[in-house]
N, CA, C and O atoms as a CHARMM CRD file, in Angstrom:
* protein
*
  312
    1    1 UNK  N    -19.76500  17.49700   7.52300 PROA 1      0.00000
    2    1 UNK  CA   -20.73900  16.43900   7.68100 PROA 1      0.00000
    3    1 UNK  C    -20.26700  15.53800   8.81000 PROA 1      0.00000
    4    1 UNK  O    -19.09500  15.31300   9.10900 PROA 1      0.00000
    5    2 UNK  N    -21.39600  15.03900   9.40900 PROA 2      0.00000
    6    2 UNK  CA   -20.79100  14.13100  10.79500 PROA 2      0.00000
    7    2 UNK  C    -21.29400  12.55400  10.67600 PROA 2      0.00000
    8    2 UNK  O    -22.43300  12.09200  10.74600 PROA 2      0.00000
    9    3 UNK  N    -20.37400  12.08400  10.52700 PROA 3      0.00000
   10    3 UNK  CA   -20.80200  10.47000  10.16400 PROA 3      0.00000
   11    3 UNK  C    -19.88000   9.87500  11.56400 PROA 3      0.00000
   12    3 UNK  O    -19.12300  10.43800  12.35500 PROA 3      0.00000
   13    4 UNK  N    -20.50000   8.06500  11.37600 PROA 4      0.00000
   14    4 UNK  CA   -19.92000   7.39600  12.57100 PROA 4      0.00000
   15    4 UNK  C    -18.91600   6.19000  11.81300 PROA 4      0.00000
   16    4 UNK  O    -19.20100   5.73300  10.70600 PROA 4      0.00000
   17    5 UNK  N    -18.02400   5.87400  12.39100 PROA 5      0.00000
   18    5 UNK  CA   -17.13000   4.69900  11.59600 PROA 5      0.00000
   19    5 UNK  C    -16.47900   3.79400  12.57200 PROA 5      0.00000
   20    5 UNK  O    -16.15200   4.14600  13.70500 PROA 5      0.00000
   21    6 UNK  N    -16.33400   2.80300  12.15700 PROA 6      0.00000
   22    6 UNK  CA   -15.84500   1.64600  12.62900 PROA 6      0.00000
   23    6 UNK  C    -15.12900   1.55400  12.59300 PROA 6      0.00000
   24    6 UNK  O    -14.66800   1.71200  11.46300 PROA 6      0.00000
   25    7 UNK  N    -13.86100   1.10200  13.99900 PROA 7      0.00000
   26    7 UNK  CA   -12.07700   1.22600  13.24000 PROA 7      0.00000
   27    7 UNK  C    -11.49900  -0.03900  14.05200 PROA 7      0.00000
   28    7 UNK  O    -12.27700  -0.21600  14.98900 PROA 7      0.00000
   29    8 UNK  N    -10.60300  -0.86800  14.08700 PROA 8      0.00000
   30    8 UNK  CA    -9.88100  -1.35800  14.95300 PROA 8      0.00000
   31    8 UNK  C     -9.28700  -0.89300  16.42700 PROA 8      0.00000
   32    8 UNK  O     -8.89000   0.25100  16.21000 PROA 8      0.00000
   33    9 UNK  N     -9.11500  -1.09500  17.34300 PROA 9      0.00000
   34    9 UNK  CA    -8.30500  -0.37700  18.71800 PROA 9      0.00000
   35    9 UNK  C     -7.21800   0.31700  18.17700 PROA 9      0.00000
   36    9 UNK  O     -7.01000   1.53000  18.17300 PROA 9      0.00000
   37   10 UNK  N     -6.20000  -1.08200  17.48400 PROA 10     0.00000
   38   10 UNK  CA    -4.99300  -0.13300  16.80100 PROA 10     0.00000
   39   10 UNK  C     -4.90500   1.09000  16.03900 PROA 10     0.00000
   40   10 UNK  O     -4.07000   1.99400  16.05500 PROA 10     0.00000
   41   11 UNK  N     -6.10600   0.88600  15.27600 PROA 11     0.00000
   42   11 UNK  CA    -5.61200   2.42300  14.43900 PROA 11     0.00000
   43   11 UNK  C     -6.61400   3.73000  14.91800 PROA 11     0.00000
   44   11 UNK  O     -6.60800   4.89700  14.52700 PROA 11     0.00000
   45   12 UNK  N     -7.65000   2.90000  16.13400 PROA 12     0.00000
   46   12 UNK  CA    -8.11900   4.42500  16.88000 PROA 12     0.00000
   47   12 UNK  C     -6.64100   4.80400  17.59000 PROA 12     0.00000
   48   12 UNK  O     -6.17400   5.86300  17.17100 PROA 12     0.00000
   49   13 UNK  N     -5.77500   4.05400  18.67000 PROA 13     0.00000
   50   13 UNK  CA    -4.92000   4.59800  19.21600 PROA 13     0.00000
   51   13 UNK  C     -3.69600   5.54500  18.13300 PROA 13     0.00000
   52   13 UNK  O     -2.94100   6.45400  18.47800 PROA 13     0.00000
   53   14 UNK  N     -3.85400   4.99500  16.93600 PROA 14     0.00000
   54   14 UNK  CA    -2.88800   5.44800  16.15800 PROA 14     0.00000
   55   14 UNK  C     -3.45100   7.07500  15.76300 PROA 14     0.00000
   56   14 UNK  O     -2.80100   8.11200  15.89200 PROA 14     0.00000
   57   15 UNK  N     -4.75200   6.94100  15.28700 PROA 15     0.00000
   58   15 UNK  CA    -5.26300   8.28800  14.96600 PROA 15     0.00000
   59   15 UNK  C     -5.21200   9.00900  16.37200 PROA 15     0.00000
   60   15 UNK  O     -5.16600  10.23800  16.41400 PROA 15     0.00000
   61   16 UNK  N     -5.22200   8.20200  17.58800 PROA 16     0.00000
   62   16 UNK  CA    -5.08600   9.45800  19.29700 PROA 16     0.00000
   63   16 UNK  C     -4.00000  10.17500  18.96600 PROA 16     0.00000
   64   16 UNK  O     -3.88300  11.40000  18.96300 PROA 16     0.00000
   65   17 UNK  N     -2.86300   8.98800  18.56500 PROA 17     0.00000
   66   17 UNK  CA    -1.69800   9.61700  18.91500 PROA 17     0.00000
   67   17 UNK  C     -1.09200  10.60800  17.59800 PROA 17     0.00000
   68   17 UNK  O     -0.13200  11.31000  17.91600 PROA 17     0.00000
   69   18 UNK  N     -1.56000  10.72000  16.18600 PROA 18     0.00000
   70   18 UNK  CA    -1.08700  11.35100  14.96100 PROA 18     0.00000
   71   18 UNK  C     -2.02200  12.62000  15.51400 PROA 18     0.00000
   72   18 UNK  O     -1.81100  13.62600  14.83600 PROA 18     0.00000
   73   19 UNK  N     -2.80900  12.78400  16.36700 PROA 19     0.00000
   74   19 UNK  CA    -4.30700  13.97300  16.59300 PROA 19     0.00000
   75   19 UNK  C     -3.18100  14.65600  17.53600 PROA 19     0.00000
   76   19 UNK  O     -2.92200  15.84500  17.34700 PROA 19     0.00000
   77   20 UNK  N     -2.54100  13.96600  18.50000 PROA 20     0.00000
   78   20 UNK  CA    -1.91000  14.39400  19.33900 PROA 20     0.00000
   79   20 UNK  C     -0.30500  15.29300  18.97300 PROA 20     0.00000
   80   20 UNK  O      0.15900  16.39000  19.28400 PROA 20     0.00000
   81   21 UNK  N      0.04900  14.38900  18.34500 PROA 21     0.00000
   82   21 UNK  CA     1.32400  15.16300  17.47300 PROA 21     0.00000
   83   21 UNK  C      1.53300  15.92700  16.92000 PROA 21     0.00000
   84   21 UNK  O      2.52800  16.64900  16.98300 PROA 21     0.00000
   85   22 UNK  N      0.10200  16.02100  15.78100 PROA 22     0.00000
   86   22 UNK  CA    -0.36100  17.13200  15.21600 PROA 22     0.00000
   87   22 UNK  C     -0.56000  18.41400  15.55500 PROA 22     0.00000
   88   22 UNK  O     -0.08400  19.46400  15.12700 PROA 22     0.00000
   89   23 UNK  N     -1.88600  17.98400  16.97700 PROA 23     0.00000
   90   23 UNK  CA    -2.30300  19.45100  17.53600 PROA 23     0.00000
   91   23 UNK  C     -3.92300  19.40700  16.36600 PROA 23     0.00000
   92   23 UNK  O     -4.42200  20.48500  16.04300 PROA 23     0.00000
   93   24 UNK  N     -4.41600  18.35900  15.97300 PROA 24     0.00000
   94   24 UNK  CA    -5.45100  18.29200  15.49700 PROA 24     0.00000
   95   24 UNK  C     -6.49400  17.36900  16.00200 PROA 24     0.00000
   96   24 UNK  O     -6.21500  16.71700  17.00800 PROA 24     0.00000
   97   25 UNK  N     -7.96400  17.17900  15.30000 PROA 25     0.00000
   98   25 UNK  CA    -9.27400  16.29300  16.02700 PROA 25     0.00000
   99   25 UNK  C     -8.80500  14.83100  14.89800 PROA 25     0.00000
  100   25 UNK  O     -8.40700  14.62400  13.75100 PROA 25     0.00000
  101   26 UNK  N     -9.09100  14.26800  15.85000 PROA 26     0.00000
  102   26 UNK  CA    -9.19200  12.93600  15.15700 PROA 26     0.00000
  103   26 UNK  C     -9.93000  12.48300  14.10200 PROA 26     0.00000
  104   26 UNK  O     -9.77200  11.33300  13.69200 PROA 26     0.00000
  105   27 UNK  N    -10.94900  13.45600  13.46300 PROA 27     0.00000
  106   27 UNK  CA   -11.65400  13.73000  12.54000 PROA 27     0.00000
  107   27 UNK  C    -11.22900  14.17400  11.33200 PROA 27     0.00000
  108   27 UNK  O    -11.53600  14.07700  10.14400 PROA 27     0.00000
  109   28 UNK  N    -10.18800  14.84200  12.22700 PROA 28     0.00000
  110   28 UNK  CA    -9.28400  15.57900  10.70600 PROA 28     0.00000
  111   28 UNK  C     -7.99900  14.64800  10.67000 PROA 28     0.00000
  112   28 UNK  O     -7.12500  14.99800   9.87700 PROA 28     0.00000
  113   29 UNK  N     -7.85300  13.91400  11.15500 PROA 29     0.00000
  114   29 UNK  CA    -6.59400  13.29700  11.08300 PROA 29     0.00000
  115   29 UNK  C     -7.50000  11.69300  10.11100 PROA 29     0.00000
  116   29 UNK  O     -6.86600  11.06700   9.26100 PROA 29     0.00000
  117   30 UNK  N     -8.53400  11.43000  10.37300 PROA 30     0.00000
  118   30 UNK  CA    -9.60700  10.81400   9.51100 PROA 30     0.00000
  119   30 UNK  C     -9.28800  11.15200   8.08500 PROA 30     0.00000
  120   30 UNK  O     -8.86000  10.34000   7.26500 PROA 30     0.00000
  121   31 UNK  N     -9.52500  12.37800   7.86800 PROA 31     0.00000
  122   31 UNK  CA   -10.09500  12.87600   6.81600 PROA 31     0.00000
  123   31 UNK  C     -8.13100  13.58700   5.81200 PROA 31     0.00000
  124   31 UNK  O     -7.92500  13.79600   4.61600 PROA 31     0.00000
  125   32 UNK  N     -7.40800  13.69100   6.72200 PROA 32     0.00000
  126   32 UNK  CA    -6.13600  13.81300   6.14400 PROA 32     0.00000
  127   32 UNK  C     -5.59200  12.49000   5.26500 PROA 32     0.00000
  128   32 UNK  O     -5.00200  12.51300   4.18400 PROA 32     0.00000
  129   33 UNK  N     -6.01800  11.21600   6.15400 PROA 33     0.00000
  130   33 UNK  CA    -5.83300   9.87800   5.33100 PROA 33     0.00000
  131   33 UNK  C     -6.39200   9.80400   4.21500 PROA 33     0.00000
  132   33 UNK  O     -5.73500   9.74000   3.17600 PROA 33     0.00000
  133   34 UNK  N     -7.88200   9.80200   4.24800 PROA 34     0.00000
  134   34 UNK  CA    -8.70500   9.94700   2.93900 PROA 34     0.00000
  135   34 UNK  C     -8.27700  10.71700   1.70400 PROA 34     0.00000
  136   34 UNK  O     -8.26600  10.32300   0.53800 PROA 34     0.00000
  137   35 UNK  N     -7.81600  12.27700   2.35800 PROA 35     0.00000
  138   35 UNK  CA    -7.03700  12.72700   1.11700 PROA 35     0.00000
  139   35 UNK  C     -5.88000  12.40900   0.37800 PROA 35     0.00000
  140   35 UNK  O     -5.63600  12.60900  -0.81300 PROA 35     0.00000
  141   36 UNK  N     -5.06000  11.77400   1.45200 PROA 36     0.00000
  142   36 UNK  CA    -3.63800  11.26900   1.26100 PROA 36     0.00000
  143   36 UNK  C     -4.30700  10.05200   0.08700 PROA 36     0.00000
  144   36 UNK  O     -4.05200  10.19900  -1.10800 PROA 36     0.00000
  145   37 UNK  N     -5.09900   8.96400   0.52600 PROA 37     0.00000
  146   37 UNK  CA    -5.44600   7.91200  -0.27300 PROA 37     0.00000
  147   37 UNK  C     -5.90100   8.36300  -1.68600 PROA 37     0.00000
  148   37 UNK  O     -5.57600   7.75700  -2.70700 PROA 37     0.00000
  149   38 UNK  N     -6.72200   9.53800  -1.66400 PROA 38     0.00000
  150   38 UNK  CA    -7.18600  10.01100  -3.16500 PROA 38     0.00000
  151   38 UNK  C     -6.69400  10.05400  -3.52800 PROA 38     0.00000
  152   38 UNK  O     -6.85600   9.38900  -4.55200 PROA 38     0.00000
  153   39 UNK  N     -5.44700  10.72100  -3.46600 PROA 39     0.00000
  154   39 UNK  CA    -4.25600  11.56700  -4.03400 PROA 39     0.00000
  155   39 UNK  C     -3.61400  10.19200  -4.94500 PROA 39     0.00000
  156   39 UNK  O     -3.73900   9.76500  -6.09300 PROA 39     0.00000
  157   40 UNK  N     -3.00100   9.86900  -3.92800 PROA 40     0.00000
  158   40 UNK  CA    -2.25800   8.33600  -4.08600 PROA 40     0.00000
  159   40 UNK  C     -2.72500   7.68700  -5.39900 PROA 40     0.00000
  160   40 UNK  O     -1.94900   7.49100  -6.33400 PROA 40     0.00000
  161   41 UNK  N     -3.94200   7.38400  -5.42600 PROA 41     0.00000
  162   41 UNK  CA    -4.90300   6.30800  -6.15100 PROA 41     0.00000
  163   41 UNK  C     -4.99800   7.28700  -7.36700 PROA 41     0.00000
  164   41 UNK  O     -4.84100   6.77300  -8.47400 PROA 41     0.00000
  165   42 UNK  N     -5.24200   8.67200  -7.29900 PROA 42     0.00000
  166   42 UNK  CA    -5.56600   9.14100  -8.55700 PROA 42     0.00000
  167   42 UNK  C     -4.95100   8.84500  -9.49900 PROA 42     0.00000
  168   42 UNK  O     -3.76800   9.15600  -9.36100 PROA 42     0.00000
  169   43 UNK  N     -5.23700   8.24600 -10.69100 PROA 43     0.00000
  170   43 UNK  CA    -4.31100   7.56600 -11.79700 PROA 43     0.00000
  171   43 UNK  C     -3.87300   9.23100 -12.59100 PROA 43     0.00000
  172   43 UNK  O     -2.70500   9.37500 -12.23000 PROA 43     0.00000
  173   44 UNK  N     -4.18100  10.26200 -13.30200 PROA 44     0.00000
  174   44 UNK  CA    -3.99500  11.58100 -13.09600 PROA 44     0.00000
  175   44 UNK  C     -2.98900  12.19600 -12.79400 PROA 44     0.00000
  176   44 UNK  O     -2.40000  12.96400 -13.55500 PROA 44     0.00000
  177   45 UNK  N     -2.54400  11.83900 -11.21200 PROA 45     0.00000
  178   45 UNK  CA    -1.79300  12.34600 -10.61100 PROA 45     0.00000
  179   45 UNK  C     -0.56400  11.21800 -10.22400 PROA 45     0.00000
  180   45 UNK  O      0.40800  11.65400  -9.60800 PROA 45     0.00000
  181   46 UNK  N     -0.59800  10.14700 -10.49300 PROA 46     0.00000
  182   46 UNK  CA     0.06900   9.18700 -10.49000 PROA 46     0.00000
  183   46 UNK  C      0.83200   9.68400 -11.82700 PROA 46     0.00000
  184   46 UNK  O      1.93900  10.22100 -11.77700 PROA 46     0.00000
  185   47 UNK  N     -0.04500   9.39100 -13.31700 PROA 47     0.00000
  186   47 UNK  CA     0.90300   9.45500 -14.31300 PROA 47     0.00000
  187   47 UNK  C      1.69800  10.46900 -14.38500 PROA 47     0.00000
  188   47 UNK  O      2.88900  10.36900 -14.68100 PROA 47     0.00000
  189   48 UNK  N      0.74900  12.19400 -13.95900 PROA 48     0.00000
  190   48 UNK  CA     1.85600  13.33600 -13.53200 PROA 48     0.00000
  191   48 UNK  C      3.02100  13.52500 -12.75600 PROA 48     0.00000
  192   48 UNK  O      3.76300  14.50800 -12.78300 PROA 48     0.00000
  193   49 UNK  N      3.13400  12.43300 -12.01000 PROA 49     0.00000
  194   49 UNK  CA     4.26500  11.81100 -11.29800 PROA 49     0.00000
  195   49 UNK  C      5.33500  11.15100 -11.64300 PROA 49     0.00000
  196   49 UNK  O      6.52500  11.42200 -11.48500 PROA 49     0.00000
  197   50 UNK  N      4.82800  10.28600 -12.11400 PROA 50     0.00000
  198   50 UNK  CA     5.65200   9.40400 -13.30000 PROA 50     0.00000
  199   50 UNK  C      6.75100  10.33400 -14.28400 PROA 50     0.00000
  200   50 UNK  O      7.98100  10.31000 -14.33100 PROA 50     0.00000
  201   51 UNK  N      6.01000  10.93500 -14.83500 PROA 51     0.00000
  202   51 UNK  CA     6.27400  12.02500 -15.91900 PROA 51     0.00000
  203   51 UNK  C      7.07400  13.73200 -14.93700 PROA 51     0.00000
  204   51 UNK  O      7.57000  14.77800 -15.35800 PROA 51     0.00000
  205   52 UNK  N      6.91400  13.40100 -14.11100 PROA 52     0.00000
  206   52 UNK  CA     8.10600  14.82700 -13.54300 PROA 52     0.00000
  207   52 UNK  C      9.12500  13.67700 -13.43700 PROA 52     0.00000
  208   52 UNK  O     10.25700  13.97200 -13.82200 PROA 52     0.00000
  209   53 UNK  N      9.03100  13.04100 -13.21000 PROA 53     0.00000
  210   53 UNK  CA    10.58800  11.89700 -13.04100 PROA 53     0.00000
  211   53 UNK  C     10.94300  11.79200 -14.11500 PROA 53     0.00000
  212   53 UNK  O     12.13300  11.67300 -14.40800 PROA 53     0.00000
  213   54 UNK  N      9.76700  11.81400 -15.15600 PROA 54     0.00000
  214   54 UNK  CA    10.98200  11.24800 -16.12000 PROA 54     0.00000
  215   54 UNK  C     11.55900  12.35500 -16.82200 PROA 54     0.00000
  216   54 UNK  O     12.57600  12.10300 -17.46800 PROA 54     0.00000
  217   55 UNK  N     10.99900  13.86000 -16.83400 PROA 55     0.00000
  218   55 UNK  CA    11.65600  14.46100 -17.17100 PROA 55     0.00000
  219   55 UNK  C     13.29200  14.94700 -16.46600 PROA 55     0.00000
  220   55 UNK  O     14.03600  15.82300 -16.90800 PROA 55     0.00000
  221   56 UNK  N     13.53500  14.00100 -15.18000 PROA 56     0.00000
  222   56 UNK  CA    14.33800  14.18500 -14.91300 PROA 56     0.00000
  223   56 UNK  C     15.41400  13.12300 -14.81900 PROA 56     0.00000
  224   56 UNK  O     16.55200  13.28500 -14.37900 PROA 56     0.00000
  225   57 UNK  N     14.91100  12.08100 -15.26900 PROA 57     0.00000
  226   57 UNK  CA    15.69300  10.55900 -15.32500 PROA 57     0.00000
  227   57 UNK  C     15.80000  10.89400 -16.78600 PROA 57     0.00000
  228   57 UNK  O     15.06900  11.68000 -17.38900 PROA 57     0.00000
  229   58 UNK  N     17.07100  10.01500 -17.41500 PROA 58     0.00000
  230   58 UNK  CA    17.56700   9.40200 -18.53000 PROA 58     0.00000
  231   58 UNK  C     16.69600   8.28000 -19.02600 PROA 58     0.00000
  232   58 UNK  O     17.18500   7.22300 -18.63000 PROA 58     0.00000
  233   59 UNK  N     15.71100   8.09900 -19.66100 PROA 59     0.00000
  234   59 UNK  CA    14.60100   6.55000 -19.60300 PROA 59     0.00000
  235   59 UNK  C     15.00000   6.25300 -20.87100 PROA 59     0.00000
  236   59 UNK  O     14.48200   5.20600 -21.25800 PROA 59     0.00000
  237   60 UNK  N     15.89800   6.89400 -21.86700 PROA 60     0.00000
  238   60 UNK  CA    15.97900   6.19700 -23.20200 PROA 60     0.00000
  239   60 UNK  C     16.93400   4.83800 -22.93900 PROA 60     0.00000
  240   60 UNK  O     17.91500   4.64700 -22.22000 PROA 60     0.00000
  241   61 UNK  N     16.20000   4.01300 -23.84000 PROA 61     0.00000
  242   61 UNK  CA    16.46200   2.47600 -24.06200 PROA 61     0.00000
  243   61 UNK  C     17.99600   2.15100 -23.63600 PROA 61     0.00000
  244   61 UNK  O     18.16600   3.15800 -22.94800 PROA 61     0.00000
  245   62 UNK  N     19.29700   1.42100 -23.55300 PROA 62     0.00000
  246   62 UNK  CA    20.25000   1.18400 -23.37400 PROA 62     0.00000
  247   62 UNK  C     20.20900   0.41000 -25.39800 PROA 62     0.00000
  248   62 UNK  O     19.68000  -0.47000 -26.07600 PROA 62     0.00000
  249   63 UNK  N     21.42900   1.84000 -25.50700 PROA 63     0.00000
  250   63 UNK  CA    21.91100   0.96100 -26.82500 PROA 63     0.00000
  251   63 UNK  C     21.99900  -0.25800 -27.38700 PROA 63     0.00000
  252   63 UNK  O     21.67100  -0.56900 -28.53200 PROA 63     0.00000
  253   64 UNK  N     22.54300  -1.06800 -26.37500 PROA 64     0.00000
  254   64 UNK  CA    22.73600  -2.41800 -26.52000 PROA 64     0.00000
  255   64 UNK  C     21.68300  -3.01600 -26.68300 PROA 64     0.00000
  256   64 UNK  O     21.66300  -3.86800 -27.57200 PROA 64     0.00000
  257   65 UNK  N     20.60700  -2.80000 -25.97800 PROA 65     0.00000
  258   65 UNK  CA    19.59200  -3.41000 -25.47600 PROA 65     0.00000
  259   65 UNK  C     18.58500  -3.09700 -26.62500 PROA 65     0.00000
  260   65 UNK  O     17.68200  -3.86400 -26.95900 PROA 65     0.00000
  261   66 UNK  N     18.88000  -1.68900 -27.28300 PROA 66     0.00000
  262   66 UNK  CA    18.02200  -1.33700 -28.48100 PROA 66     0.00000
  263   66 UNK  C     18.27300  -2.42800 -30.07500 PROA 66     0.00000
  264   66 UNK  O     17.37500  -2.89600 -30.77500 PROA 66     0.00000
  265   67 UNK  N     19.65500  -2.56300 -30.25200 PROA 67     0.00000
  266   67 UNK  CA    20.54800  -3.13400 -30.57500 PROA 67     0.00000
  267   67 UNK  C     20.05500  -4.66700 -31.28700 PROA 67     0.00000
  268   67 UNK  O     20.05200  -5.09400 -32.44200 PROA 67     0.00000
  269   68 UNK  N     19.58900  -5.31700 -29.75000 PROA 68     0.00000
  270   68 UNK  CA    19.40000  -6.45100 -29.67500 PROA 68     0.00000
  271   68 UNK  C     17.99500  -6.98800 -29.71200 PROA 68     0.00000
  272   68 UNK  O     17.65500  -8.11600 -30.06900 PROA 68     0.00000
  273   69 UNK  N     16.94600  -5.63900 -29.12800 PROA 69     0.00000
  274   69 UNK  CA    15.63200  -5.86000 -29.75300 PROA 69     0.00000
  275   69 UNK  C     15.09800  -5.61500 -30.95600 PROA 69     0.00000
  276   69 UNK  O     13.99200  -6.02900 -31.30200 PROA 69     0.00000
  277   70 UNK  N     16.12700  -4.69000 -31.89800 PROA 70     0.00000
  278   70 UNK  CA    16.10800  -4.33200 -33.34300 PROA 70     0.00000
  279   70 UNK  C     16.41000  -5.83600 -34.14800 PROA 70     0.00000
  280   70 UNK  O     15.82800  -5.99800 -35.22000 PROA 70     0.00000
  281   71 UNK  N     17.21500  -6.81300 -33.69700 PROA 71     0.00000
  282   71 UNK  CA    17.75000  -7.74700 -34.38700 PROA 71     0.00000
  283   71 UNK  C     16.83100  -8.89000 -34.14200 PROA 71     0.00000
  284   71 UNK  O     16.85400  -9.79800 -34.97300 PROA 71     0.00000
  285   72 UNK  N     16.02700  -8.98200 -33.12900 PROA 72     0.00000
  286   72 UNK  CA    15.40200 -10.31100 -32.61400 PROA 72     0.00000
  287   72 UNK  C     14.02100 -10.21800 -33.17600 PROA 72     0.00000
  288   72 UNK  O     13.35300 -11.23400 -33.36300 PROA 72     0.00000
  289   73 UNK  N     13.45000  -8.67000 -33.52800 PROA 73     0.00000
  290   73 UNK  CA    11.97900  -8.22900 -33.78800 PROA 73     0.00000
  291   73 UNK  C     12.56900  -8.85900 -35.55300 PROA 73     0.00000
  292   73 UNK  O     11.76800  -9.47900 -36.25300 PROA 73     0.00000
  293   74 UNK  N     13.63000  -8.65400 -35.91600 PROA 74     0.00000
  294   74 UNK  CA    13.71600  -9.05300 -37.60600 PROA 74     0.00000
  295   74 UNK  C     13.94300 -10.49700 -38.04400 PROA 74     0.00000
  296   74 UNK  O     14.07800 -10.99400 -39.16200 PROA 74     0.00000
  297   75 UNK  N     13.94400 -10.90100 -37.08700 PROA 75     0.00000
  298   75 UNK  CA    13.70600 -12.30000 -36.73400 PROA 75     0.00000
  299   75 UNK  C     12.32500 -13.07400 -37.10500 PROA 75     0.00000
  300   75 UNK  O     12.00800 -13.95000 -37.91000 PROA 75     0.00000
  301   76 UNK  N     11.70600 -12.35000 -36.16900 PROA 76     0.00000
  302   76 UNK  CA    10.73200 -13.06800 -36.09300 PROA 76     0.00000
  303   76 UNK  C      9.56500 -12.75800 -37.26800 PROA 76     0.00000
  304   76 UNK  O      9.51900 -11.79300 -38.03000 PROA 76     0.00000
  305   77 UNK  N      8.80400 -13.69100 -37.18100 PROA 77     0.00000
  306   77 UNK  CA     7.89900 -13.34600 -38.40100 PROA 77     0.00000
  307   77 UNK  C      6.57200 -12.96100 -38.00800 PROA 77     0.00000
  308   77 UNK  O      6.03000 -13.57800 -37.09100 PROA 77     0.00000
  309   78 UNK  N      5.89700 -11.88000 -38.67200 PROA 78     0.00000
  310   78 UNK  CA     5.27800 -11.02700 -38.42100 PROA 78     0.00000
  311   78 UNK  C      3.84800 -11.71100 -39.18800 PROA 78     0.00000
  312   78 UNK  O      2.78700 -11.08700 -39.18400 PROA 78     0.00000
């Protein structure tokens, strides 16, 4: 599809020069951002993100810290 868009000087020269580096149209270097941004924003693919990390991070609580929110929650009154 062929649409028209409005951009700043700066980021037409920026898309000349990423078109240029590439070896691609400035159309597709358009449309590479857009996907990059979907991607990004997709909450989906965000939390699937989240979640390969954490299967590789340690995320359980710090003892101490479990410790001390076990004692302060019996505290308080419910």
């Amino acid at each position: 599809m062929k649409t028209a868009i409005s951009v700043s000087d700066e980021v037409f020269q920026l898309s000349e020069k990423l078109a240029k580096q590439l070896k691609v149209s400035r159309s597709k270097i358009f449309a590479m951002g857009v996907e990059k941004l979907a991607e990004e924003y997709d909450e989906e693919n965000i939390i699937a993100r989240i979640n390969a990390v954490c299967e590789k991070v340690d995320t359980s609580l710090d003892p101490a810290i479990k410790n001390y929110q076990s004692r302060v929650i019996q505290r308080d009154k419910w």
